[in-house]
C-alpha positions, 0 to 999 in steps of 0.5 A: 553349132559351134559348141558341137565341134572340137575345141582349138588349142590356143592360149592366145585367144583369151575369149573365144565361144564359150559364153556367146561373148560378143566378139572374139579375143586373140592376144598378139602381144604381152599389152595387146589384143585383137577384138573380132566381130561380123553381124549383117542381116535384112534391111530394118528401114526402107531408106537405103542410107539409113540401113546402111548406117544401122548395119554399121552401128550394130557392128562396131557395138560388139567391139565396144561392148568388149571395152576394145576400140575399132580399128578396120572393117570389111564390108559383107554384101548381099544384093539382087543381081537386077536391082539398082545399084544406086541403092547399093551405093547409098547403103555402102555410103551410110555404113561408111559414115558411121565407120568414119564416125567410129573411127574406123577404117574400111578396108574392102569386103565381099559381095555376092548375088542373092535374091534378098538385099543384106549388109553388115560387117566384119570388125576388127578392134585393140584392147589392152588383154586386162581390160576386156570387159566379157559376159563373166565377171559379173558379181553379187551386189552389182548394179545393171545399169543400161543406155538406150531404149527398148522397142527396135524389133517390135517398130521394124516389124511395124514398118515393114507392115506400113503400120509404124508412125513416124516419131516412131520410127525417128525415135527407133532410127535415132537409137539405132544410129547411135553409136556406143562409142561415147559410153564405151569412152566413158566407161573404159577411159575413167577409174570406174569398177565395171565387172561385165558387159554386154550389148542387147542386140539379136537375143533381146534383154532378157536373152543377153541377161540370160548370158551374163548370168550363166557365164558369171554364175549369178542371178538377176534382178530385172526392174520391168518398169525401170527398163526405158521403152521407144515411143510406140513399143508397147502400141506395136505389141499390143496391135500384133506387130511381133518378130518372129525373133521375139517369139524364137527369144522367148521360147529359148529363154524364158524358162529360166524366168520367173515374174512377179505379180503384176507385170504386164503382158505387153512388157514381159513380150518387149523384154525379148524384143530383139534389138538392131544396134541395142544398148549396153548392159553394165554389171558395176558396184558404182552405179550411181557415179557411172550413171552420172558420167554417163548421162552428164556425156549426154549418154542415158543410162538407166539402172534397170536392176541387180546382180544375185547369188545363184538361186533358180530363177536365174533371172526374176523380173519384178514390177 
């Protein structure tokens, strides 16, 4: 909706809409630039805490998927005007320990009554107006490399049907308060070439590969059995427990995909899975050497594909 209005005439804000980044730009100074995100959404696990700590890992992941630094935040808040308000602290307290974590500063927020419980934040981040790491950039002959595993859709809609195991939903809890803080480190803070980056989260790999490539006019390579999967994903889709964001993803999308034969059903499903505090997707020519550094940080990463001239299909998924 926001590509149907008229654009604002800025030349501070260094990345804006445009290419569904996933934070806003705006250059305050000649070495200095603010980095601007806001995600809430439904609770994803029953343990109030915990969803309080997944809301804030989501949150903060848009900033560090931009090479920026958290700074502050706000909290959103949504809740029942009867409820317990016990459940509220708990959820406040969970996201606060992630922002503590991240370093970053809670500053207030807003709450309003509504019938359905939701919780996130507003994100304010720094980085250096040269280093932004956007969805364009992206260059043939790049590696894709990606950190975390697949599968928080699919779980979330299982546990919501009492049907999700319990080391499914550890593993899946586990990935969803894992912070992209260490990644981000590794990535920003040594001498490796990164052309683009984004997070996986609401649009599902697929969906958010679809935006680097059309914002850095290539085509991608995806290897469905490189892409790392949770503990129970493929029993979830294969028993029905499908978001209706799955469905939305891969209505939206999968037009501009083309699969080889023999990739399964189940898996070409999970590439549209959308994530809740997902992994970063790395378009780098130093794949090895990163992947490396990544995982000796105790981050795994994963080279799950390539960067390709522009030719239709934008994005191919092979076995």
């Amino acid at each position: 909706m926001l590509g149907k209005l008229a654009r604002q005439q800025d030349p501070n804000v260094l990345v804006g809409f445009d290419h569904a980044d996933d934070a806003g730009v705006y250059q305050i100074r000649p070495d200095q630039a603010l980095v601007q995100t806001v995600d809430f959404f439904t609770p994803v696990v029953d343990d109030p805490y915990t969803f309080g700590q997944i809301a804030a890992t989501n949150a903060l992941s848009d900033v560090y998927a931009m090479g920026g630094k958290p700074l502050t935040a706000l909290a959103l808040v949504c809740f029942p005007e009867k409820a317990d308000l016990d459940i509220l602290e708990r959820i406040l307290a969970g996201g606060l320990s992630k922002m503590i974590e991240a370093g970053c500063t809670v500053i207030g927020g807003h709450s309003i009554r509504d019938e359905e419980t939701k919780f996130g934040y507003s994100v304010t981040g720094l980085v250096h107006p040269k280093k932004i790491l956007a969805n364009a950039g992206a260059k043939l002959g790049d590696s894709l490399l990606f950190t975390k595993a697949i599968g928080t859709g699919v779980i979330s809609t299982a546990i919501k049907k009492a049907k999700a195991e319990a080391r499914w939903i550890d593993a899946a809890v586990r990935a969803m308060t894992m912070l992209n803080k260490r990644a981000a480190e590794i990535i920003t803070g040594g001498d490796f070439r990164v052309n683009a980056m984004t997070d996986v989260t609401g649009f599902g790999l697929i969906g958010h590969a679809r935006e680097l490539a059309l914002a850095s006019d290539v085509s991608i390579r995806i290897s469905a059995g490189k892409v790392p999967l949770l503990e129970g994903a493929l029993e979830c889709v294969r028993a029905g427990y499908v978001p209706a964001g799955l469905k939305n993803n891969r209505e939206f999308a999968e037009c501009l995909v083309e699969y080889d034969d023999g990739v399964p059903q189940d898996l070409r499903a999970l590439l549209f899975d959308p994530q809740t505090a997902g992994g970063l997707l790395i378009s780098t020519p130093e794949a090895g050497r990163l992947s490396a550094a990544l995982n000796d940080a105790g981050v795994a990463a994963v080279e799950i594909g390539e960067v390709l001239a522009a030719v239709k299909p934008r994005i191919r998924v092979s076995r």
